[in-house]
C-alpha positions in Angstrom: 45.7 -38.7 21.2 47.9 -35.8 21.4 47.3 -34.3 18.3 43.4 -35.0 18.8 43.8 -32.9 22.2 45.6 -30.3 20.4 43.1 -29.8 18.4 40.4 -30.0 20.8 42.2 -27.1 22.5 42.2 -25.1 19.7 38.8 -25.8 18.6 37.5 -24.6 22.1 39.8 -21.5 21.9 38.1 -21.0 18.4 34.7 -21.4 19.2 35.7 -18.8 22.4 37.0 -16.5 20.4 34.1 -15.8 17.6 31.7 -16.0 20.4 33.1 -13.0 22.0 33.7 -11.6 18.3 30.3 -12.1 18.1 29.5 -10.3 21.2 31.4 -7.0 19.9 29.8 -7.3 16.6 26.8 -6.9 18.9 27.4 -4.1 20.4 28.0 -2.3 16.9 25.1 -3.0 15.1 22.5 -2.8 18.5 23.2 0.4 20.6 23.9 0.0 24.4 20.9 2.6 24.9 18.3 1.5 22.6 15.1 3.5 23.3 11.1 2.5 21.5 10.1 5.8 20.8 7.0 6.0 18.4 7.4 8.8 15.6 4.3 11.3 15.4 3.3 10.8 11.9 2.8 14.3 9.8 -0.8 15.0 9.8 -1.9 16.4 6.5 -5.3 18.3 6.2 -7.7 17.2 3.9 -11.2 18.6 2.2 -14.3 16.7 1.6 -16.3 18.2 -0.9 -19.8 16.0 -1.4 -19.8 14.7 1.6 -22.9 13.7 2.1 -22.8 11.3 -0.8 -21.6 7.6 -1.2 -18.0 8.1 -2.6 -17.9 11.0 -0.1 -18.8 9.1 3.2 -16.3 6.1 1.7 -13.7 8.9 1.5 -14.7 9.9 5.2 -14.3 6.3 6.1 -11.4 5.1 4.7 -9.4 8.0 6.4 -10.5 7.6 9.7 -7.8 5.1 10.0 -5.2 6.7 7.9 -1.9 7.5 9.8 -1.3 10.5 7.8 -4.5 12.4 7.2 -6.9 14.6 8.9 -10.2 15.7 7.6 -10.6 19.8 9.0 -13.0 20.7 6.1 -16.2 18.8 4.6 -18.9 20.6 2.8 -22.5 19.7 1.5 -24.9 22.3 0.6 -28.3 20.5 1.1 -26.8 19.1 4.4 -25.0 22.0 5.3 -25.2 22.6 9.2 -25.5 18.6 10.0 -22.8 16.2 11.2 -21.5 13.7 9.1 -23.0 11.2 11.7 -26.3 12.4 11.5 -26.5 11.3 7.5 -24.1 8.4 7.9 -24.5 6.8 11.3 -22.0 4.3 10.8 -19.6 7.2 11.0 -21.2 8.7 14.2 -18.3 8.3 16.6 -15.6 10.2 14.3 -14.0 13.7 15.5 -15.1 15.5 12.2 -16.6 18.6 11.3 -19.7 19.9 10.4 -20.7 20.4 7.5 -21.1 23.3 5.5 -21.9 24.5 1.6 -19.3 25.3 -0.5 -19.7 28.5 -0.9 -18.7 29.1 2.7 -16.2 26.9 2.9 -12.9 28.1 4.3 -10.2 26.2 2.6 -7.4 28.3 4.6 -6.2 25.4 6.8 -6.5 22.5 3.8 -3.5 20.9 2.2 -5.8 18.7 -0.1 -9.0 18.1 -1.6 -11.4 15.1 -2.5 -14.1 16.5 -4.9 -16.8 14.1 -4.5 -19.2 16.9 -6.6 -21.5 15.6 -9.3 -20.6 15.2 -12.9 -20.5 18.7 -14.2 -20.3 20.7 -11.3 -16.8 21.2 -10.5 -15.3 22.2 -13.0 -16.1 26.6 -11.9 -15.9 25.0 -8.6 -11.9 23.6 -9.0 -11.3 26.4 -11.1 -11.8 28.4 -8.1 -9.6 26.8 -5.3 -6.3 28.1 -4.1 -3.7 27.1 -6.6 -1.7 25.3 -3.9 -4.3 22.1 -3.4 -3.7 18.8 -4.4 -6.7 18.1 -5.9 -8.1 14.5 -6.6 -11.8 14.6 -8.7 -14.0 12.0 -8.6 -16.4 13.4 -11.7 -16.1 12.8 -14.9 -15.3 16.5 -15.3 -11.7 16.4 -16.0 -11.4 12.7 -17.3 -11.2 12.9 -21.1 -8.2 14.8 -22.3 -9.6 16.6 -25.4 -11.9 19.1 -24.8 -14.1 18.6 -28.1 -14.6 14.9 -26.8 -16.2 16.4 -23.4 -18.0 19.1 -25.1 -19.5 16.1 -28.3 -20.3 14.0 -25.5 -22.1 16.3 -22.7 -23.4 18.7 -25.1 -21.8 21.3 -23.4 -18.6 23.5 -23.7 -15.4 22.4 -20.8 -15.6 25.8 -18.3 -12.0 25.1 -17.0 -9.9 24.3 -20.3 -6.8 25.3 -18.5 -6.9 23.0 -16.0 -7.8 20.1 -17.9 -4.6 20.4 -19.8 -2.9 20.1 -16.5 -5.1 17.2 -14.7 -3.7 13.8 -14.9 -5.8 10.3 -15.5 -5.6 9.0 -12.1 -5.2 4.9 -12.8 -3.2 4.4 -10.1 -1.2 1.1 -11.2 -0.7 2.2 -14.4 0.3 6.1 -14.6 2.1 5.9 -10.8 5.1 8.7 -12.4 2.0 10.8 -13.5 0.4 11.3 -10.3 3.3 11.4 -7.8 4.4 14.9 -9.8 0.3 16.0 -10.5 -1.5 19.0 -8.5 -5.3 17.9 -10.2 -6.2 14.3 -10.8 -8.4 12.8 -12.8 -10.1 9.7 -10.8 -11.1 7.2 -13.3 -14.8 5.7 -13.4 -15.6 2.7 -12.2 -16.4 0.9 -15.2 -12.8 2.2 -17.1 -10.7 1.1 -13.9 -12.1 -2.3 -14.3 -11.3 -2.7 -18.0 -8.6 -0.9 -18.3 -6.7 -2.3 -15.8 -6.7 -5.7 -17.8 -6.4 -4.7 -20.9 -3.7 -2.0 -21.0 -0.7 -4.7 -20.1 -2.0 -7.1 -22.6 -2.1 -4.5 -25.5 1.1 -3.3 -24.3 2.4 -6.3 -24.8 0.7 -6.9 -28.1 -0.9 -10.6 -26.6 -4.1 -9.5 -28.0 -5.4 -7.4 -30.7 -7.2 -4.3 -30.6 -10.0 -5.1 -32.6 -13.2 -6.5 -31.7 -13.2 -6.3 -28.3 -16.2 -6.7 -26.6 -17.0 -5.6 -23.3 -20.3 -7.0 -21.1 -20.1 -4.8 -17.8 -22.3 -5.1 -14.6 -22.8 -2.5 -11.9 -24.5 -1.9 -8.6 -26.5 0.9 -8.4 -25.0 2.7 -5.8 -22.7 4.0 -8.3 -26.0 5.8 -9.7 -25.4 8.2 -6.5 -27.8 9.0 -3.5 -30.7 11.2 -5.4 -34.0 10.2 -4.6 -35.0 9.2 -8.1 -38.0 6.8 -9.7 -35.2 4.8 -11.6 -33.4 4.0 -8.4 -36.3 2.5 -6.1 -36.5 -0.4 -4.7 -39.5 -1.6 -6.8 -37.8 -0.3 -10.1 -34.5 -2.4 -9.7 -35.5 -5.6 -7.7 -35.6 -8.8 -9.8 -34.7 -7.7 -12.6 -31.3 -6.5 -15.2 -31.1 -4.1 -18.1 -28.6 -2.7 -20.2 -28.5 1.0 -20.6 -26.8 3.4 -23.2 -26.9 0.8 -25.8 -28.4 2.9 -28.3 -26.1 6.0 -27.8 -23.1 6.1 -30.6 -20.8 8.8 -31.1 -20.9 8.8 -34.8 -24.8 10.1 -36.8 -26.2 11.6 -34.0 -26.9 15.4 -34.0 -25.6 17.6 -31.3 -29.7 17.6 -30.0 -29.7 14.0 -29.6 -26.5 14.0 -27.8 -28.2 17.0 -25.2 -31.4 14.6 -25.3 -29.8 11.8 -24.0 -27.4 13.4 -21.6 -31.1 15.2 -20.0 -32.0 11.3 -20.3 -29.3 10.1 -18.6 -29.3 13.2 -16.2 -32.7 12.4 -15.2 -32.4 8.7 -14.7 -29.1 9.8 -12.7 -27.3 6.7 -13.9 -24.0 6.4 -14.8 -22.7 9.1 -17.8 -22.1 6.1 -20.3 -20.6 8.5 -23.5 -18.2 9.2 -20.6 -16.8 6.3 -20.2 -16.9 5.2 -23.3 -14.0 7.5 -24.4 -12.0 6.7 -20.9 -11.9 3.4 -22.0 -10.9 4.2 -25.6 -8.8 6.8 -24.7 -6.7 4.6 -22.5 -6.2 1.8 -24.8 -5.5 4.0 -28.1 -2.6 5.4 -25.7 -1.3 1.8 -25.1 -1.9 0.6 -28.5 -0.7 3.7 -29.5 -2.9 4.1 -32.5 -7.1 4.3 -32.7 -8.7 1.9 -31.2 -13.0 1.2 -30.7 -14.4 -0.7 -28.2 -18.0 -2.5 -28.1 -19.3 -1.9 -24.6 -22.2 -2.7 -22.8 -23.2 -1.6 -19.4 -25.9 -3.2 -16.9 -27.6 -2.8 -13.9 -27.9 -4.7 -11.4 -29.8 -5.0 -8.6 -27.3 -5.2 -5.9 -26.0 -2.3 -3.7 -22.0 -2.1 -4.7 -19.7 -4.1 -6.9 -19.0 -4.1 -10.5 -18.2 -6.6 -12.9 -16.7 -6.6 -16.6 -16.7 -9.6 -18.8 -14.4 -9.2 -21.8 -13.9 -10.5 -24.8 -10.8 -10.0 -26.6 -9.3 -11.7 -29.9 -5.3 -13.2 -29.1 -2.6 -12.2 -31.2 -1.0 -15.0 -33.4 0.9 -17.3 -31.1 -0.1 -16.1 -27.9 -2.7 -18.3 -25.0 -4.4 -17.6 -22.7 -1.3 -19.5 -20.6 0.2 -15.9 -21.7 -1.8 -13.6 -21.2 -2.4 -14.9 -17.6 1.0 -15.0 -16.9 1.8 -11.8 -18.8 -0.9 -10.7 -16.3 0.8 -11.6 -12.8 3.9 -11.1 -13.5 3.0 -7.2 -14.6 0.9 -7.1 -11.3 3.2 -9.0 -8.9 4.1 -6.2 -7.2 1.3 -4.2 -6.4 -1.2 -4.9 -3.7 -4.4 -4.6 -5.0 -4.6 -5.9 -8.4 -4.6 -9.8 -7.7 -4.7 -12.8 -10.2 -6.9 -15.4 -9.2 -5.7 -18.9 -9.6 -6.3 -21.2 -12.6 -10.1 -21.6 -13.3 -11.2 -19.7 -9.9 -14.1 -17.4 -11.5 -13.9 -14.0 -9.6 -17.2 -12.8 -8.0 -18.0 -9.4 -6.9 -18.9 -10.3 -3.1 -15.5 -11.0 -2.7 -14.2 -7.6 -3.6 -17.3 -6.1 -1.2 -15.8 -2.9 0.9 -12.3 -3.7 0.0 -9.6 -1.8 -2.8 -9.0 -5.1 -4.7 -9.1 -5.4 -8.2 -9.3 -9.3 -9.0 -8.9 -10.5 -12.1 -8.6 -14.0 -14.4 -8.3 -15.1 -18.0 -10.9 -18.2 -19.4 -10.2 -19.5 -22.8 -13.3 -19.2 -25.3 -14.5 -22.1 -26.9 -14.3 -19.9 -30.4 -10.1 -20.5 -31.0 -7.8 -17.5 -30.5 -10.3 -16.1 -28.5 -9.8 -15.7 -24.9 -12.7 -14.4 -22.2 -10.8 -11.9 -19.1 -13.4 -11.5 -16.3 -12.3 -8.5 -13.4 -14.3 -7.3 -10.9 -14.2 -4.6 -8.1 -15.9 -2.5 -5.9 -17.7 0.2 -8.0 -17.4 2.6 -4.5 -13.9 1.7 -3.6 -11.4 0.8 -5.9 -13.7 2.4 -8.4 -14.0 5.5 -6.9 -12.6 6.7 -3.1 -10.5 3.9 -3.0 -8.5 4.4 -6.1 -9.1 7.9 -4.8 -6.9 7.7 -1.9 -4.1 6.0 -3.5 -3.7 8.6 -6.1 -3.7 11.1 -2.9 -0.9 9.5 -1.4 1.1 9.4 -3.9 0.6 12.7 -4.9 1.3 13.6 -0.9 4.7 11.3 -0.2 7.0 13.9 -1.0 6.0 16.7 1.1 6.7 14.2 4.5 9.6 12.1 5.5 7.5 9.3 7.6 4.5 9.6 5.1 4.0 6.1 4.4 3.0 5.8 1.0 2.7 1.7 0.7 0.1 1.9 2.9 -1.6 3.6 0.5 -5.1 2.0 1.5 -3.5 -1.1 3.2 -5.5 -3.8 4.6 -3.1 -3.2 7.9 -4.3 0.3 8.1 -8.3 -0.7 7.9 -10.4 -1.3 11.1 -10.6 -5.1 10.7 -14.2 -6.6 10.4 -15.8 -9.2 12.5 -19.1 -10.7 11.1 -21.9 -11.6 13.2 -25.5 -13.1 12.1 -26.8 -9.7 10.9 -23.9 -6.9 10.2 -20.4 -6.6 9.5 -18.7 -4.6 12.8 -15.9 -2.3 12.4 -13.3 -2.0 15.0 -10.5 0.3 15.4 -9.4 1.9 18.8 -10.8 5.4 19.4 -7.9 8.6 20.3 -7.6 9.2 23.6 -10.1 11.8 25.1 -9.2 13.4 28.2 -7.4 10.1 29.1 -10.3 7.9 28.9 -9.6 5.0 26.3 -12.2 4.4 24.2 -13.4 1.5 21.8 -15.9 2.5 19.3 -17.9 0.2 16.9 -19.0 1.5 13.7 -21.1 -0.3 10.8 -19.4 -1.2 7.4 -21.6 0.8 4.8 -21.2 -2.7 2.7 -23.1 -4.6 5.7 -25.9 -5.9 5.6 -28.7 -3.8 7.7 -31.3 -5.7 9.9 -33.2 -5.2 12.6 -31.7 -7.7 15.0 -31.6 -5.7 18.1 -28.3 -8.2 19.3 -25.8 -6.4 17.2 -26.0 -3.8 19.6 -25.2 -5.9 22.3 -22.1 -5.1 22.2 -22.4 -1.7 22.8 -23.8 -2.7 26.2 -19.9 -3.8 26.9 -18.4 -0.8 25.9 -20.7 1.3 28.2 -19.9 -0.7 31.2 -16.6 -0.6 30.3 -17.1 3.5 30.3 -18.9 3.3 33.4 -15.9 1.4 35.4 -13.5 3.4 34.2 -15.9 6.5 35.2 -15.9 5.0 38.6 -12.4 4.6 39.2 -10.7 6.6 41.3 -8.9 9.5 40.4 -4.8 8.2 41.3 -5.7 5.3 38.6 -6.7 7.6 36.0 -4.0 9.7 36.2 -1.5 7.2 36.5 1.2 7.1 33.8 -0.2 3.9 32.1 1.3 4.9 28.6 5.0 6.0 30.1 4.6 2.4 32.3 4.1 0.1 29.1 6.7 1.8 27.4 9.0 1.1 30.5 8.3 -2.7 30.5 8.3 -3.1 26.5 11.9 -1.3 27.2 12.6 -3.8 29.6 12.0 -6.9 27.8 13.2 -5.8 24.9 16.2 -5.3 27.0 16.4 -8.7 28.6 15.8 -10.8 24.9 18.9 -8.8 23.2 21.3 -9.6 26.5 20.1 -13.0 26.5 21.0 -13.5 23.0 23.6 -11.8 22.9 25.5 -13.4 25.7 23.8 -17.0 24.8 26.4 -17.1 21.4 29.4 -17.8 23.6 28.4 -21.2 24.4 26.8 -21.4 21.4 30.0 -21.2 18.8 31.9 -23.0 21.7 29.5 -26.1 21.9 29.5 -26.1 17.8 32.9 -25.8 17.1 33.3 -28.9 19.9 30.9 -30.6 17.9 32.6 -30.2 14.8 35.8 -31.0 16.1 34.2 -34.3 17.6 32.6 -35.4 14.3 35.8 -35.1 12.3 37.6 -37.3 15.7 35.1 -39.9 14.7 35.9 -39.9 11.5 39.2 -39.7 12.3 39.6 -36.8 9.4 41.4 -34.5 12.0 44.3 -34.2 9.3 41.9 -32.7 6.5 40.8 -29.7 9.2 43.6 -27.6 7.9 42.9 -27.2 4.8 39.2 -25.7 5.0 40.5 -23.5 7.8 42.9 -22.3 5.8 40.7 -21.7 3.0 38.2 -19.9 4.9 41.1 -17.5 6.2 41.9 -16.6 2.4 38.1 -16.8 1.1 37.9 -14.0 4.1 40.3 -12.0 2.7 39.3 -12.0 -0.5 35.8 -10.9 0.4 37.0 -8.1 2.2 39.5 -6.8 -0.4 36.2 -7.1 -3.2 34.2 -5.2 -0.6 36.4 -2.3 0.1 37.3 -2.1 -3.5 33.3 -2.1 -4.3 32.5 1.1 -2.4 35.4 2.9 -0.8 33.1 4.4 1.6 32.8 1.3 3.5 37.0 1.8 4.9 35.5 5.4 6.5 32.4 3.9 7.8 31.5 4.4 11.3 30.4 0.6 11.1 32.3 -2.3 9.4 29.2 -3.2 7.6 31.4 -5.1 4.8 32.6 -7.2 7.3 29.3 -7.7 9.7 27.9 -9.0 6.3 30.4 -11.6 6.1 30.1 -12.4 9.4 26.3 -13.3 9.1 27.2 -15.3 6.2 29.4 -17.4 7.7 27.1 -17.9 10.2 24.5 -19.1 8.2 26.9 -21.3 6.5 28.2 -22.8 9.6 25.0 -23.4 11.6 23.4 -26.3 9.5 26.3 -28.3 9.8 24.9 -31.8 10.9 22.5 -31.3 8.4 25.3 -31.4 5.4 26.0 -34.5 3.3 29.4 -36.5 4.6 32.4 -34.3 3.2 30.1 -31.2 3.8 30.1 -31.7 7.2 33.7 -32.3 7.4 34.6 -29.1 5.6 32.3 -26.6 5.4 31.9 -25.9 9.1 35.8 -25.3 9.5 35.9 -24.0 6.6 33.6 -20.9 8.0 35.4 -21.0 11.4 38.5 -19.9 9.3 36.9 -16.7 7.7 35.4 -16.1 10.8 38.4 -16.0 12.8 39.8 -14.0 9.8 37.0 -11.7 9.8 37.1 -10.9 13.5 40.8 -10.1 13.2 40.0 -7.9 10.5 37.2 -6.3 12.8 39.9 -6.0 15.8 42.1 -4.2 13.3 39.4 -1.9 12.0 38.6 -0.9 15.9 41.8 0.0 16.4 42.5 2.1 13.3 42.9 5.7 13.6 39.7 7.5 12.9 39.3 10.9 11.5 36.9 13.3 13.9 36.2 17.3 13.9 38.0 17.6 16.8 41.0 16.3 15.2 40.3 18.4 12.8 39.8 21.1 14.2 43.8 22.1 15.4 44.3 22.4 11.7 41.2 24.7 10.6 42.6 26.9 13.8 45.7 26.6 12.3 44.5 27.9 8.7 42.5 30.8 10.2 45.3 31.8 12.4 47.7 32.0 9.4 45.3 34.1 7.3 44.9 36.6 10.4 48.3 36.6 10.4 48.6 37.5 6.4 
């Protein structure tokens, strides 16, 4: 019994002495005056040109919630003179500017530019911005890099040669080094972005060859822009599909059929198929690295937004579809917006409705070594201002310290919808006018419009809430409610770090009791030794690899080698009970010896002389003295 209250004693004097280690090891990592202050993000100011049109007002959208970026400048020449809220009502209760034609745009007080222009038209006007823009283009203008592909195509000589050797094909996923270190990007098209993005890992990767691929795409027709045109009404594209572009080929046509079907195409104002045609083909020949031809088929459809593209691509010996799929998620693991469905889930374009995503899946054909890849997005979002803004971001990261570039168009940083019996509602709090908080409710320009009058009930809330706060009395407006919920986030945060951090002194002491206890049961109280003592060498050891790692770490203001041993320890003694029979006998003492080793170590470090400027700074007067003196 003596030996077993020896031990108890020293097992309480243990479990005392790491919880107060503990405590110090505290007050290193957590300062005494910790402070919530929130960082004003760098505001960068940003250009809308074609503002009035669909990829423009998504553009518009899309940034009212962006921490980093403030629109100063929009322009729109047959709009010029009205409000963004007045063509767009969904975006009636944003702080923008009027708009105005380009010609009298002041582009002074811009750090970047979104050219929403038609295909065609920017090209003088690019050529004609300050040189120190970031430029992102939504045409097809700057898209193809050879010049004699543009001019075979359109019909028409490039106007801005120059600075299509210097733009830079804007797929985000794929050419991220590109655009960090571009001043003029290239946005893709909608229908390349939702090819390309498939195919370009799996060629590659040589999982599939680059012959005979066959491409059945699908679009809405919003991505036929806003012109009032006989294609694009109601009666025109309702109940019905059909394929367009199908008989334009690059190869035996004559320069005048090339102009007669661009006027065609011009006139129906759909999409600019030749266009992308060579962005596709452009972009695999660069992953395949040689030539490569592509049979591709576009439709319309009658929906509003969304895009999809069927493909139909021939495997390379050996490979499955098991590979390309995973060949697929693992290249796209990391990024946020390209997404692998799971096994057999078909992608469908509703899904991708408003949002930046990108989904994705592989089918096996019934021909062998076939396989059938099916992606679809959002022809006005991720194929267009979507993709847009990413390639903006990271084009803008460098030139801020807090810019945060993840968040590139982050589901966090969206207004979050709510959907009701007739519309999608978007929320997001207001700024702060004049100290009046304000909630304002805008409508998703992918919702669905009726004439319900009950989704405007709840504007009826947020005028009463107006009204009280109207009516209130002028001490409770100008009370400090901002520096008061500061004060009492300060406090609780205050009150959960003391409480934990004074609530590990019992905590070690009832463990190590516990463990002390368990090994009296078992009446193993000889074996405790021998972990201890292991731990107190293991402890060492670890310290010696650390400091020997990175000799920084033995000048460090903070022992961080040895608060990382610490927490491991920790974590290894905590699920003690939970350990098979020896485990528990072992392992938890077996920590409490590189703990107490560690702590002594951190008692040591504490005490060590440290090196300061003040200390230093006898010796520099001594130096400056003695070359006076000479």
């Amino acid at each position: 019994m003596s030996l077993i209250g020896i031990w108890y004693i020293g097992e309480l004097g243990l479990g005392l002495g790491l919880g107060l280690g503990f405590v110090q090891i505290f007050n290193l990592i957590v300062p005494q005056n910790l402070e919530i202050k929130a960082q004003k993000s760098e505001k960068f100011r940003i250009g809308v040109l074609g503002a009035s049109g669909y990829t423009g007002s998504e553009i518009i959208r899309l940034i009212a919630s962006h921490p980093n970026y403030q629109i100063t400048l929009m322009t729109a020449d047959r709009k010029a003179g009205l409000s963004i809220g007045s063509v767009f009502p969904h975006l009636v209760r944003q702080d923008l500017p009027d708009m105005v034609a380009v010609k009298d745009a002041d582009f002074s007080p811009v750090d970047a530019v979104f050219c929403c222009l038609p295909h065609g038209t920017t090209q003088e006007i690019i050529k004609g911005l300050p040189s120190s823009l970031k430029i992102v283009d939504l045409s097809a203008d700057f898209r193809l890099q050879d010049v004699a592909e543009y001019e075979e195509w359109y019909g028409q000589p490039h106007r801005a040669q120059e600075l299509q050797k210097e733009a830079v094909y804007g797929l985000t996923e794929i050419c991220r080094p590109e655009i960090q270190n571009a001043r003029l990007v290239a946005n893709p098209g909608c229908y390349p972005t939702s090819i390309q993005l498939p195919l370009i890992p799996l060629i590659k990767a040589n999982l599939i060859e680059v012959k005979n691929i066959i491409i059945d795409s699908k679009s809405g027709v919003s991505g036929a822009g806003r012109g009032a045109k006989e294609a694009n009404l109601y009666t025109e594209i309702a109940e019905g599909i059909h394929s367009y572009g199908v008989t334009r080929h690059r190869h035996g046509k004559s320069q005048a059929c090339f102009r007669h079907h661009s006027q065609t195409m011009k006139r129906s104002n759909l999409f600019p198929i030749g266009d992308f045609q060579c962005q596709i083909e452009q972009g695999l020949s660069e992953a395949a690295k040689s030539k490569v031809t592509v049979s591709f088929t576009p439709h319309l459809m009658p929906m509003s937004r969304g895009m999809q593209s069927t493909i139909y691509v021939e495997m390379a010996p050996g490979a499955s579809t098991e590979d390309l799929y995973q060949h697929l998620r693992h290249f796209y693991e990391k990024e946020e917006f390209v997404v692998l469905l799971g096994k057999n889930e078909v992608p469908h374009t509703r899904h991708v409705r408003g949002s930046n995503y990108c989904l994705i899946n592989v089918f096996p054909d019934r021909i062998p070594g076939r396989a059938i890849i099916i992606s679809v997005i959002d022809n006005l979002v991720k194929g267009a201002s979507g993709q847009a803004l990413q390639n903006l971001n990271l084009m803008m990261e460098k030139m801020a310290l807090n810019f945060n570039a993840s968040a590139v168009y982050s589901l966090q940083n969206l207004p979050s919808f709510r959907r009701t019996q007739s519309c999608i509602l978007s929320w997001k709090p207001n700024q702060l006018c004049q100290n009046t908080p304000r909630v304002f409710c805008s409508m998703n320009m992918a919702a669905d419009q009726s004439g319900d009058s009950r989704k405007l009930s709840i504007g009826d809330v947020v005028e009463k809430a107006r009204r009280l706060w109207d009516s209130s009395p002028q001490p409770v407006k100008s009370f400090p409610w901002n520096k008061t919920l500061d004060n009492f986030i300060q406090l609780v945060v205050d009150l959960v770090l003391a409480v934990f951090k004074y609530l590990s002194i019992p905590l070690f002491t009832v463990t190590s009791i516990s463990e002390m206890s368990y090994c009296a049961h078992e009446r193993k109280l000889y074996l405790i030794p021998l972990p201890f003592l292991v731990g107190v060498a293991v402890a060492g050891v670890l310290k010696d690899a650390a400091l020997g790692s990175s000799p920084y770490l033995e000048h460090a203001e903070v022992p961080w080698h040895l608060i990382a041993v610490v927490i491991f320890f920790t974590l290894l003694k905590f699920p003690g009970p939970y350990y098979p029979y020896w485990g528990r006998i072992f392992i938890p003492h077996f920590a409490n010896g590189a703990l107490l080793r560690t702590l002594w170590f951190m008692f040591l470090w504490s005490r060590r002389p440290r090196r300061t400027s003040e200390n230093n700074q006898p010796a520099l007067m001594t130096d400056n003295h003695k070359t006076d003196e000479a």
